[in-house]
N, C-alpha and C positions, 0 to 999 in steps of 0.2 A: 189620699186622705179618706179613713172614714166619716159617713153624714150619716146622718137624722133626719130623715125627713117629717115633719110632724103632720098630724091628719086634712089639715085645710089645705096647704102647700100642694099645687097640681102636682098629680101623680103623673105629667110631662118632662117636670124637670128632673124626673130621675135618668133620662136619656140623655140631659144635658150636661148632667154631672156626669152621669156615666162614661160618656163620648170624651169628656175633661179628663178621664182617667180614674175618677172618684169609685169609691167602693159605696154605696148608696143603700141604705135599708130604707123604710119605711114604718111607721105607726102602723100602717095596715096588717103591711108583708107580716108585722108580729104578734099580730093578735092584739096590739094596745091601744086601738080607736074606740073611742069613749071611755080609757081610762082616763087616773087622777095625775094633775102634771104630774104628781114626784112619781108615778110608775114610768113614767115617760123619760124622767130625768135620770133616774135611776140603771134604766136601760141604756140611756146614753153613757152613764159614769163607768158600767161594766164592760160596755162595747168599745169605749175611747171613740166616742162619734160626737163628733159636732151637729149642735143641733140646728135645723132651720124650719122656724114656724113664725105663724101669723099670729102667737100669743102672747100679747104683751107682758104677762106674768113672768115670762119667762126674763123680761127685761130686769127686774126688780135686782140692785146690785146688793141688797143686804139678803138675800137669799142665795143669788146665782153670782157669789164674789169671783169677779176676773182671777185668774192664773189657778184657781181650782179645779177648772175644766178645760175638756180640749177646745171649747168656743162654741158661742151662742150668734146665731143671728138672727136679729127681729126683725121680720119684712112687715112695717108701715107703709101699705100703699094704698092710694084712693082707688086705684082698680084694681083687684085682686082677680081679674080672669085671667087664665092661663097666659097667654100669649104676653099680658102686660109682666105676670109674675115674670116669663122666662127671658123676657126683654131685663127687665132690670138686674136679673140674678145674673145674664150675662153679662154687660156690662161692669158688675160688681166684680166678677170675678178675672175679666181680662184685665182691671186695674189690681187685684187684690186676690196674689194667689190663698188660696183656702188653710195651705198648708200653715201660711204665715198670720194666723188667726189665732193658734193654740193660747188656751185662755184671754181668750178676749169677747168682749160683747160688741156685739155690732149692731147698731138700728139703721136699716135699711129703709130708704125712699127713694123714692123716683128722683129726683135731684142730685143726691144726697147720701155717703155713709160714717157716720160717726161712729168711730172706733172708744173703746174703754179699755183701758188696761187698770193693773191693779195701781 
């Protein structure tokens, strides 16, 4: 699966998707850190990359409508340090292969992932 990874998202879990087999880019690796979401979004639509970031904007369904993308996950966490990210991203993903996400939003908690289809 291609990802996204967006600029807040520890640049750790690119090893973990990686290891998962994932094809993994980055906001940085591109140049797009401190751009506007739609350049971010943008890049994800021409790349077929799912994206995964800690911006809730990107939750908004009258904007980011399920089955129009390859998938969106919002990671909602109260501790957003690495180790907490890469704990729950695992988890998330030994239940919920990535591939099986294609247009779909996801909001991610420590608990918790609530899936949207269209």
């Amino acid at each position: 699966m291609k990802v996204k990874l967006d600029e807040n998202v520890t640049y750790l879990a690119v090893g973990l998707l990686t290891a998962a087999g994932h094809d993994v880019h980055t906001v940085q690796m591109e140049g797009l850190a401190g751009h506007a979401d739609s350049d971010v979004w943008n890049a994800c639509l021409a790349e077929n990359r799912l994206l995964i970031t800690f911006d809730v904007g990107f939750g908004d369904l009258r904007v980011y409508q399920p089955s129009t993308h390859v998938g969106i996950v919002v990671l909602r966490l109260s501790d957003q340090q690495p180790d907490a990210t890469l704990d729950v991203l695992q988890r998330f993903m030994a239940e919920h292969p990535l591939e099986d996400l294609s247009g779909q939003l996801v909001i991610l908690t420590e608990t918790r992932a609530r899936l949207r289809r269209e």
